[in-house]
N, C-alpha and C positions, 0 to 999 in steps of 0.2 A: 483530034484527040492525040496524037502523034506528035503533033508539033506541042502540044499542053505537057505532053510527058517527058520531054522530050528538054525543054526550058523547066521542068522541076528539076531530074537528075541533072541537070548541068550549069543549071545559074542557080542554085540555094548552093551543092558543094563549093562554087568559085565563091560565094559571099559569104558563105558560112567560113572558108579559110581566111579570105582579105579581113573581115571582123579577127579571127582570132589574132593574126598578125598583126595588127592596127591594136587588140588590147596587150599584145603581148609586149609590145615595144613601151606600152602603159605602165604594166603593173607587171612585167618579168617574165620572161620563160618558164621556170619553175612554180609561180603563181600561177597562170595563166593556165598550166598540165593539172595543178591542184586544183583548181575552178572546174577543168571538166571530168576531173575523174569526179571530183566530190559534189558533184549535180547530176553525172551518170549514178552514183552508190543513192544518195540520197530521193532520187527519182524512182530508183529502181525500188526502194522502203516504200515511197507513196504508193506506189502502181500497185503493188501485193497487197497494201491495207487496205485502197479501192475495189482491187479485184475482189478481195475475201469481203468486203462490204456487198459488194454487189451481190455475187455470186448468195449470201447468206439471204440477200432482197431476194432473187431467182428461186432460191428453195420454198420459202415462205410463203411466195405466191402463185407457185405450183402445187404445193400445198393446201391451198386456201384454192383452188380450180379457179386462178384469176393467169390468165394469159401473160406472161412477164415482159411485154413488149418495151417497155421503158427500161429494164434490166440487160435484154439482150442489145437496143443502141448505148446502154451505159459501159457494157463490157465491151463492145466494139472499138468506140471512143477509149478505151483506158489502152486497151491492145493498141491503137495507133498509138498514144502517148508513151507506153514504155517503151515501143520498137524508137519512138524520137528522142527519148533523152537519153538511151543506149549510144545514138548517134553521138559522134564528136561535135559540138556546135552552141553556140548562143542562142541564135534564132530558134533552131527546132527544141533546146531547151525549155527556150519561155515557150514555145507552145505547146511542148510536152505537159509543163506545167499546169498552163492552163485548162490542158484536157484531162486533170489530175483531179483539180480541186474542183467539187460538188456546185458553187455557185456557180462559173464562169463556165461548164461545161454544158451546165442548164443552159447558158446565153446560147451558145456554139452549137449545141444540141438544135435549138431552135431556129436558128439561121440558119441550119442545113436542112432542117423541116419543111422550112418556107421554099428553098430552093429545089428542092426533091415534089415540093407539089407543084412547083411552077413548072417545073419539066413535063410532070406527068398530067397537066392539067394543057399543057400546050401540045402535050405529044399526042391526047386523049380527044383536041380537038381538028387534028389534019384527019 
């Protein structure tokens, strides 16, 4: 686990910086500052119109005495997302992104379903 956490903090910032330099040399220094402010502002707009989506799903279905369990992994997933496109970066933008937008969180959502049973289905049988 250590060594997992370990290669996140340290090789996504060295690649997330070699990308920006590598598009900076592309498309200019001053593009390049305006690319990530204006994906951090604009990420940050998605994130709130997700969250107040979700959170208004959350109310409704406490309301209705239905368990919001699909709501509470929707707002988890949108928290990782805005904490990543706050970050300076490409990489963690597009994934910001895609933990933004409703279809592809569906996908991501699922794939981390599958892998959260596989653990506790291998952990449930030692």
């Amino acid at each position: 686990m250590f060594f997992k956490l370990f290669l996140i903090f340290t090789l996504i910032p060295v690649i997330e910086l070699a990308l920006l330099i590598k598009v900076g040399t592309i498309i200019g220094t001053f593009n390049t500052v305006v690319l990530v402010i204006a994906t951090a502002l604009i990420g940050a707009f998605l994130v709130r119109m997700e969250g107040l989506n979700v959170i208004y799903r959350f109310q409704r279905n406490v309301l209705q005495g239905v368990f919001p369990g699909e709501e509470i992994f929707d707002g988890a997933l949108i928290l990782v997302a805005g904490a990543v496109l706050i970050t300076p970066g490409l990489i963690t933008d597009v994934l910001g992104f895609l933990l933004v937008f409703p279809p592809t969180r569906r996908v991501i959502k699922r794939i981390i379903r599958r892998y959260i049973e596989r653990r506790f289905f291998i952990i449930s049988m030692m």
